[in-house]
N, C-alpha and C positions, 0 to 999 in steps of 0.2 A: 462461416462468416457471420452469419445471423447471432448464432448464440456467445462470439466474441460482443458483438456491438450490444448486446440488450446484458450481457454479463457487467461491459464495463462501470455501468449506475453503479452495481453492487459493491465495486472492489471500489471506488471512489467515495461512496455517499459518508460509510467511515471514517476514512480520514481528513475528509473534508470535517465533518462533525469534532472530531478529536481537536484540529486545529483552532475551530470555532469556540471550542471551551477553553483551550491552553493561552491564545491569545486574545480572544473577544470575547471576554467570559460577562463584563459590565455589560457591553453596549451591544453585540451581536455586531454581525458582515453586515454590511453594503452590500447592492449589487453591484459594484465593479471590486467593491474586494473578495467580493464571493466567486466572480467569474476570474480574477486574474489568480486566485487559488485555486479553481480547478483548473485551469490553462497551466500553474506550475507543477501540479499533481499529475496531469495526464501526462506532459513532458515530461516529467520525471520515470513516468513507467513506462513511458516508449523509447526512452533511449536505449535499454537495455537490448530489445527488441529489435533494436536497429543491429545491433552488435553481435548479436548468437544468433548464430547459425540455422539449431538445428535446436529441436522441442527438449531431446537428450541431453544436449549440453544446458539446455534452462534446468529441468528436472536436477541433473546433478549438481549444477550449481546452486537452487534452491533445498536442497539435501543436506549439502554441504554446508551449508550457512545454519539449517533450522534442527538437522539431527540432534546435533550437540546439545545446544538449547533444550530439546526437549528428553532429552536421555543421561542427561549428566544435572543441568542446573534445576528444571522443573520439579524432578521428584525431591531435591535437598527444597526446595521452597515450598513446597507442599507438605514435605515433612517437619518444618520449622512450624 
């Protein structure tokens, strides 16, 4: 449980960052749009969480989604 709670900064501070350049690239977040963007960010990666089961069905369901991407499209973009 420890290394969930002190992991989740890491998998967040990213996308939070990402968002911050795509949409408040002028003026920068606020603090309530910076808090109500990580509030949609964490909700968004807990729902899944809420729904799977079991660590196996996340692993294959993250497999599933990221295999292909990186076995089929990465090496043609790498080699362009």
């Amino acid at each position: 449980m420890f290394s969930v709670i002190t992991a989740a900064p890491l998998c967040v501070l990213p996308s939070k960052d990402t968002i911050e350049e795509l949409f408040y690239k002028e003026k920068g977040m606020t603090n309530k749009e910076n808090l109500m963007v990580t509030i949609i960010l964490l909700t968004v990666n807990m729902a899944p969480a809420l729904f799977i089961d079991g660590v196996g069905d996340a692993m294959s369901l993250v497999g599933s989604t990221i295999n292909p991407v990186i076995g089929f499209f990465m090496p043609v973009i790498f080699h362009w």
